[in-house]
N, C-alpha and C positions, 0 to 999 in steps of 0.2 A: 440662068441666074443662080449665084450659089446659095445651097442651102443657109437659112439663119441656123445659129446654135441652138442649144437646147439644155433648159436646165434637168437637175436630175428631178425635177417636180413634173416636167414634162413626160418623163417616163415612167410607163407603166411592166411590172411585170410578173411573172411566174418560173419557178424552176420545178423540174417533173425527173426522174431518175425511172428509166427503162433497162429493163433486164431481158430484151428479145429486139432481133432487126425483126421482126415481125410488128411490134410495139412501133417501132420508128414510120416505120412504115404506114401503120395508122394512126399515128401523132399526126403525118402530112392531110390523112386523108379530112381530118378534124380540122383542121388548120385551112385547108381548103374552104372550107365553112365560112369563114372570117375573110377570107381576101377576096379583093373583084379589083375590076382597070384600077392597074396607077397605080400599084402595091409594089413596092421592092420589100424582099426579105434577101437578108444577108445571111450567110452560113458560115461558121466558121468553128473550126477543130480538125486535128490530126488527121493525118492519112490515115483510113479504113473507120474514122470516127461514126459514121453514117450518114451524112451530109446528101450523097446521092439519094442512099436509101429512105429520105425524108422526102428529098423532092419525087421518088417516084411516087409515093402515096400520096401527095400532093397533087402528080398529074392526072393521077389516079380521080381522084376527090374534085379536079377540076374538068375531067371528061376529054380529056386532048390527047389528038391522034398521036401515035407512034411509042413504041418504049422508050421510057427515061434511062437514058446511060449517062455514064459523064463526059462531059464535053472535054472532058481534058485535051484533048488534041485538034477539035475543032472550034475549040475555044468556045461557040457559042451554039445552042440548037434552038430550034424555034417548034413548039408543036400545038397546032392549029387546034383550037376546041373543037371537039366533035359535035359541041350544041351550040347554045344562046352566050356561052359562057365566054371571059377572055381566054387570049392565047396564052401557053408560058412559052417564056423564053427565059433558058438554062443556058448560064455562065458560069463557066471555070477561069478564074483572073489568076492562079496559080501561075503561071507561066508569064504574066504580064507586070511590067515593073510598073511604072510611073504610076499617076492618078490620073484623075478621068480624061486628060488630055490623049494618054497612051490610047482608052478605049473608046472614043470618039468614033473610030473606024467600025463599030459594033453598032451605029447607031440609036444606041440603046434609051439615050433622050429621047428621040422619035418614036420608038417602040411603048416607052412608060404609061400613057398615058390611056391604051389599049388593052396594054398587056398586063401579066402578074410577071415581074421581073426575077427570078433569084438567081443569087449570084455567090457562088463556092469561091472563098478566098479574096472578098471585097474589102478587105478593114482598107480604110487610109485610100482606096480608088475610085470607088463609087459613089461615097457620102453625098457629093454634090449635086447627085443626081435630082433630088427630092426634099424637102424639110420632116417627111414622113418615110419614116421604114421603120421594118419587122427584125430585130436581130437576134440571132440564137447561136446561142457559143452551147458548141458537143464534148463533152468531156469524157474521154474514155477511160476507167478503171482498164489498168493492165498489173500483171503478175501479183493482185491480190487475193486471198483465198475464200474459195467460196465452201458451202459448206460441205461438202464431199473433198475437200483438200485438193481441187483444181484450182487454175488461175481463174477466174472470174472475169474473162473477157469481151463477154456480151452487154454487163454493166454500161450504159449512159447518162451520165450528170447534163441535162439541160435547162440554158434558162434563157428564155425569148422573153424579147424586150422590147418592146412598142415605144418607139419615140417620134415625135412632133405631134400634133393637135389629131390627127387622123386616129391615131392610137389612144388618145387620152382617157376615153370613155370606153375605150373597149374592154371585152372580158372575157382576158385572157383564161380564165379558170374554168372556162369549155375544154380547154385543151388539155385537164388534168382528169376527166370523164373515163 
């Protein structure tokens, strides 16, 4: 069934600015805190923005077997909780045009309900998955100067945005600790 819309009253959020992949990295593992079954989060920003690097401290945070790489070419990975906790399953839709008809093949409604789903490059293909998800747009500063007169490439503008009734009450400002 397709997701209902959602007004922006609906949505709840937070924006956080990191200056280390090490920081990304334990954004996820925080972040982990807050999700259980049936959770999509969406990721989305630039190549090298930190997208993977969030979700490995994520998988980190959720105790699931195997290292986080990006699925780019397998499109999708699946890694088993090593405890009580859900599975995630890591999607790269980079490579995949349509909407959710395209990823059908990914089973990935079957998976939701289980799992913690995220999905690297879902705008516009996955929405329908759910009336609830997590969305975080990565913003990468590049060739700005930081204070020693290099570009300041490590810089990340994020801001994760809880939409549908699942996120309403939540509090996202765990994730600014």
């Amino acid at each position: 069934m397709p997701a209902a819309p959602h007004s922006a009253a609906d949505a709840v959020s937070v924006e956080l600015t990191l200056t280390a992949a090490e920081q990304t990295r334990e954004l996820g593992r925080r972040l982990a805190g807050l999700l259980r079954a049936g959770d999509l989060v969406m990721l989305s920003g630039e190549l090298g923005a930190g997208k993977t690097t969030l979700t490995r401290g994520l998988g980190e945070g959720l105790g699931v077997r195997g290292a986080v790489t990006s699925p780019t070419f397998v499109i999708a990975r699946v890694h088993p909780s090593l405890g009580d906790g859900p599975p995630l399953v890591h999607v790269d839709a980079y490579r995949l045009g349509g909407g959710l008809d395209e990823m059908e093949d990914l089973d990935l409604d079957v998976s939701l309900p289980d799992s913690v789903i995220v999905v690297e490059w879902g705008e516009g293909k996955v929405e329908e998955l759910t009336e609830d998800r997590l969305q975080i747009a990565i913003h990468r500063s590049t060739g700005t100067a930081s204070g020693a007169g290099e570009a300041d490439d490590e810089t990340r503008r994020l801001t994760v945005t809880g939409i549908g009734p699942r996120w309403s009450a939540a509090d996202l400002s765990v994730l600014t600790a």
